[in-house]
Each structure stands twice: as C-alpha cells, then as structure tokens.
KETORTI-374615 format. One record per residue (C-alpha): x, y, z. Coordinates in pm, whole numbers, plus 50000, padded with zeros to 5 digits. Example, Ala and Ser with C-alpha at 12.3 -4.5 7.8 and 13.67 -1.06 7.14 Angstrom:
2
512304955050780
513674989450714
// end
This chain:
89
493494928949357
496314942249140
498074976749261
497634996448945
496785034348867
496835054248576
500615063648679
501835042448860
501855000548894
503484970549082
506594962048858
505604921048926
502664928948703
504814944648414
503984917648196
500364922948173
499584960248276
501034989448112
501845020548284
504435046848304
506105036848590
506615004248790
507595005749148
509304974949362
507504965149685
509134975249968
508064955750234
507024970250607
505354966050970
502774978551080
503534994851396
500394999451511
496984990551419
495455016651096
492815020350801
493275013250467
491775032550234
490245036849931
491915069649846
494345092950067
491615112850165
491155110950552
487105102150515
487405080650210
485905045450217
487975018850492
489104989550258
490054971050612
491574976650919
494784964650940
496654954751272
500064960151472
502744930551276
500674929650964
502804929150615
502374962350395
504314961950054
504694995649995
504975012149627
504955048449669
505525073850002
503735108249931
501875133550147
502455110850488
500565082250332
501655049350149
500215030949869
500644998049823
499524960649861
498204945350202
498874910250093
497164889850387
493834911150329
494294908749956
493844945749887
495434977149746
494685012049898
496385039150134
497885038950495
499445062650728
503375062750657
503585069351029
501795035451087
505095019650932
508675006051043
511155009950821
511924969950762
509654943950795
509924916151088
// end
C-alpha cells in the first residue's frame, strides 16, 4: 500500500503520485505493542496490531499520533507517537 493523502505523500513515490508535499521516512521502534489505524480517530477501524521492536517509517507527527508506513505488515495508517523511540534499533 502506498502512503498517500490528498496533502501529503511518501517522497520515494514522487515519481508516480502527485501531491503537495513529500515527506522522508523517518524510521522508529515500537516501544511497546499498539493499533494501527485507519484514521486518527481513537475508534476507527484497526489496520493491525503492531508489536514491541516492529519498524514504523514515520511521515508526519501531529495531534500525538504518527502517520506513516508499517513496512513488515505492508500497510499505511496511524499510531500512537507515544508508542515510538526516537531511532530505530
């Protein structure tokens, strides 16, 4: 799945997807085990559970949540920022 919105999208897909803005991953840790979701709404739809050492390539921080790409699950949604460290292992 490709990590594109109507503002924002994964500079590696710049070739093929327009937006306004690209953002570089910036790759993290999950610290602890957490949902990703569908939307940063607290009840929207769980994507997958994602656990404690997994990868998260984040492209935006905003409102204590992250967007970005989960690349071992293969999807795009929203985590808690709090679920993060600040460098991956």
């Amino acid at each position: 799945m490709d990590a594109v919105r109507r503002d924002l999208a994964d500079v590696r897909l710049a070739e093929r997807v327009f937006a306004p803005h690209y953002a570089a991953p910036m790759p993290r840790a999950l610290v602890r085990g957490v949902a990703l979701r569908a939307s940063r709404d607290a009840d929207s739809e769980v994507l997958a559970q994602l656990q404690q050492g997994d990868l998260f390539e984040v492209l935006e921080f905003a409102g204590g949540n992250a967007w970005g790409v989960a690349p071992g699950a293969g999807l795009v949604g929203y985590v808690d920022a709090d679920a993060l460290h600040e460098t991956a292992q």
